[in-house]
C-alpha angles and dihedrals in degrees: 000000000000087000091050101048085052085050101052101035079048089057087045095052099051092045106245099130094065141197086300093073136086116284088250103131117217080254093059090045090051090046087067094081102037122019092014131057112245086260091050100254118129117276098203125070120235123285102269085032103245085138109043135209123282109250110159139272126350111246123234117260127249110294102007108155109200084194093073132076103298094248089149112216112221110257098197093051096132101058116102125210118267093215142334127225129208139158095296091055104025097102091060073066117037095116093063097044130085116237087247094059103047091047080062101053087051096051099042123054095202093051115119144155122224112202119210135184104283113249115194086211094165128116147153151210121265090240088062102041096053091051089044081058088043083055099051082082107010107050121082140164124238139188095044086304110319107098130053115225129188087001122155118211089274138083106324097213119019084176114035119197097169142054099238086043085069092045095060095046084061096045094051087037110155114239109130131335077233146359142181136189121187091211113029093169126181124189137194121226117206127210090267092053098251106147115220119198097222096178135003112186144165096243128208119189112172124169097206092187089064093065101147092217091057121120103178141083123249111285112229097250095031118154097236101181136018123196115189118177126185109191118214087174159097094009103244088067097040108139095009111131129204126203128181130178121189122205130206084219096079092180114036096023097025123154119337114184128166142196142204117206109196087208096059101032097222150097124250137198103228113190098174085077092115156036115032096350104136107252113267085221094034103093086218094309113109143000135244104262087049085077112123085356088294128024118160150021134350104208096094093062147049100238123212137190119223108176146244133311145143126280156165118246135152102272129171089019092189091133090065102042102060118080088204094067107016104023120179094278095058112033089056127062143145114317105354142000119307100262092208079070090049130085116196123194128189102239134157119259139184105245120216136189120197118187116192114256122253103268099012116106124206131151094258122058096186132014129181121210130200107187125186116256094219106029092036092194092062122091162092134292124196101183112192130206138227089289109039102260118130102262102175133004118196121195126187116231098215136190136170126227110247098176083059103040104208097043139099142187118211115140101097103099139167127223110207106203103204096181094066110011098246121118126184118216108213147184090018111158095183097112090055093052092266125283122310133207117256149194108254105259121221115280096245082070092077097038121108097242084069092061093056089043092062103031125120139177 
C-alpha cells in the first residue's frame, strides 16, 4: 500500500492527473498511511479522549460461538455509562447534540441519553481499502453531484469537499458484498405505546460492485446496491415481494424498484419506490429515502456541506439488538426506544445540510445529516417541516461484526414523528438471528423475472 500511496501522490505532483481528478492533495493521499486511517477518517482520538484512537476491529467476547444463531453478545456488556443526559442537563451539552435529538429531549419526558466509553469499532477488507486509495484521485463526481465518474469498489470519497461527496460515501457505504437475514421485521408504536409489526421478510441486500475478487473500476451506469424482501407477515403482505436496484447514474439509470402482488400474480414496476413516498412499513411515519437516515437519490436538493464536529449518537447498539436483554416488549415504549436498550458514544461526523431545489417538492424542505466519519451509513437525520419546525429524526443502530472482522451491519434504523408521537422501527433483523454474511448470489437473484418465478399466491 506504501508503494501505491508514492506513486499517486507522484502522478499528482507532477500534474498528470489533471484538473479532471478528485480534490485529494499529495498531502491528503500521504496522510492515509500515517495521520489518517486507510478510509480518511482521523486516527487520533480528541484532546481529553472522549473520542479514542482508532485501533482496528473489536474482538469477539468470551464464548462467543459463531456456529449458533447470530444473535451478537455485546462485548462491551460490562461498561457502564459514564452519564446520561436529559432535558434538565441537555444544555451542559448542546454542542455536542443534533437539532433532532434535543428537540427530543425537550417533547418526551422519558427521553434520555445514556453516554458510554467510545469504541472505533470500524474496519475493512484489503480489497476495499486499496480501491478506497485508487479513488483519492480517481474518483469524481459529475452532473452537479449526481453521477460517479472514474470511481473503484471502495470509499468514493476519503476526503470529501462537497455535500454530495459525503452523500456518496453513505450510499456506497461497506458492510458486507452481500447479507441476508430469514426475519427483517418494522413496527409501528402508537401514541399509546401499542406496538404494531408492519413487515416481516426474508431480506436479501447484496452490493454487486464490492466482489472481493473484482479488478475493475465502476462502470458509469453500474447497479451499486440490490434489496430484495420476501414478506412472511403480517397477513395482509404474505407472499409480496419487494425488489430494489440503485445506480450510480442518478439521472439517466436512476432507481429501479419492483413488486409482486400475490393477488395479482404478477410483477410491477413501481416507480413510487422512492423519494417522499410514504414507507410501505412506516405506519405514516416516515417516508422511502429516510431509510438508514438517507436512501435514495440527490437530485431533489442543494447539498452542503457543513463540516465536521463531535457528537453523540447511538453507536455499538449491541443492547438492542439481543432479544435476550433487551426482547420486543421492552425495548420498545411509548414515544421512542427504551433508552435503558440503547448505548450512545461521542464520535466525530460529517454534517450536511441539503435545501430543497427551487421547483422540486418533497416532504422535507430542509434536512440536516450527521454521518459518522468512520462507519459513513450511520448517522443521524434531523428532517424539518414547512415551517421550519423538526418534524422527524431518524437514528442507525449500528454494530460491527466482529465474527467477520471487516464487516458491519447498519442498516436497522428507527423514524421519531414528532408531530404526532409515533415512531417505526425498521430494518431490525433481531427476530431472524441478525444479518449474516453471504456469498454474493448471481444477478439474475435481484431481477424482476425472479420474482414471478417464485410467486405464489
Amino acid at each position: 500500500m506504501a508503494q501505491g500511496i508514492k506513486t499517486l501522490a507522484a502522478l499528482l505532483a507532477a500534474g498528470i492527473a489533471g484538473t479532471a481528478l478528485a480534490a485529494a492533495t499529495p498531502e491528503e493521499i500521504k496522510s492515509l498511511s500515517g495521520a489518517r486511517t486507510p478510509w480518511g477518517a482521523e486516527v487520533a482520538g480528541n484532546k481529553d479522549g472522549s473520542i479514542p484512537a482508532w485501533t482496528g476491529a473489536v474482538n469477539p467476547p468470551a464464548g462467543f460461538d459463531p456456529q449458533k444463531p447470530m444473535r451478537r453478545p455485546d462485548p462491551f456488556a460490562n461498561e457502564k455509562a459514564l452519564f446520561s443526559i436529559d432535558a434538565k442537563n441537555m444544555d451542559k451539552y448542546a454542542d455536542k447534540l443534533s437539532d433532532g435529538t434535543k428537540a427530543m429531549l425537550k417533547k418526551y419526558p422519558t427521553y434520555r441519553l445514556d453516554i458510554y466509553p467510545g469504541h472505533r469499532t470500524a474496519n475493512y477488507p484489503k480489497f476495499y481499502l486499496d480501491n478506497t486509495l485508487k479513488n483519492a484521485s480517481a474518483c469524481k463526481t459529475g452532473s452537479d453531484g449526481l453521477k460517479l465518474e472514474g470511481c473503484w469498489p471502495g470509499l468514493p470519497f476519503p476526503f470529501p469537499k462537497t455535500g454530495n461527496e459525503v452523500v456518496w460515501n453513505r450510499l456506497l457505504k461497506f458492510d458486507a458484498p452481500a447479507m441476508t437475514t430469514t426475519a427483517m421485521s418494522s413496527r409501528v408504536v402508537d401514541t399509546q405505546g401499542n406496538i404494531t409489526l408492519t413487515g416481516a421478510s426474508t431480506a436479501y441486500i447484496q452490493y454487486p460492485i464490492f466482489d472481493p475478487k473484482r479488478t475493475t473500476p465502476i462502470s458509469d451506469n453500474e447497479i451499486y446496491e440490490a434489496l430484495r424482501l420476501d414478506y412472511s407477515a403480517p397477513n395482509r403482505k404474505a407472499g409480496e415481494k419487494v425488489l430494489v436496484r440503485d445506480s450510480v447514474d442518478m439521472l439517466d439509470t436512476g432507481r429501479r424498484a419492483w413488486s409482486y402482488l400475490p393477488g395479482q400474480r404478477r410483477v410491477k414496476l413501481s416507480p413510487d419506490l422512492s423519494y417522499d413516498t410514504p414507507s410501505p412499513t412506516g405506519g405514516g411515519t416516515g417516508v422511502l429515502d429516510d431509510t438508514a437516515v438517507f436512501f435514495g437519490a440527490m437530485d431533489r436538493y442543494d447539498f452542503k456541506l457543513v463540516g465536521k464536529k463531535e457528537m453523540y449518537i447511538p453507536y455499538n447498539s449491541y443492547k438492542i439488538r439481543d432479544p435476550q436483554v433487551c426482547p420486543e416488549n421492552v425495548r420498545h415504549m411509548k414515544n421512542h426506544l427504551n433508552p435503558d436498550c440503547m448505548r450512545w458514544e461521542l464520535h466525530r461526523v460529517w454534517v450536511v445540510e441539503a435545501t430543497l431545489k427551487p421547483g422540486k417538492r418533497h416532504v422535507y424542505p430542509k434536512r440536516v445529516f450527521h454521518f459518522d466519519e468512520d462507519m459513513p451509513g450511520v448517522g443521524i437525520a434531523d428532517n424539518y417541516d414547512s415551517t421550519g419546525q423538526i418534524y422527524r429524526v431518524v437514528l442507525n443502530l449500528p454494530i460491527s461484526l466482529y465474527e467477520t472482522p471487516g464487516h458491519h451491519a447498519t442498516d436497522e434504523y428507527v423514524t421519531h414523528d414528532l408531530a404526532t408521537g409515533m415512531y417505526a422501527h425498521q430494518t431490525d433483523p433481531t427476530d431472524g438471528g441478525g444479518w449474516v454474511v453471504t456469498p454474493l448470489k448471481p444477478n439474475s437473484f435481484f431481477m424482476p423475472e425472479a420474482l414471478a418465478a417464485e410467486g405464489v399466491r
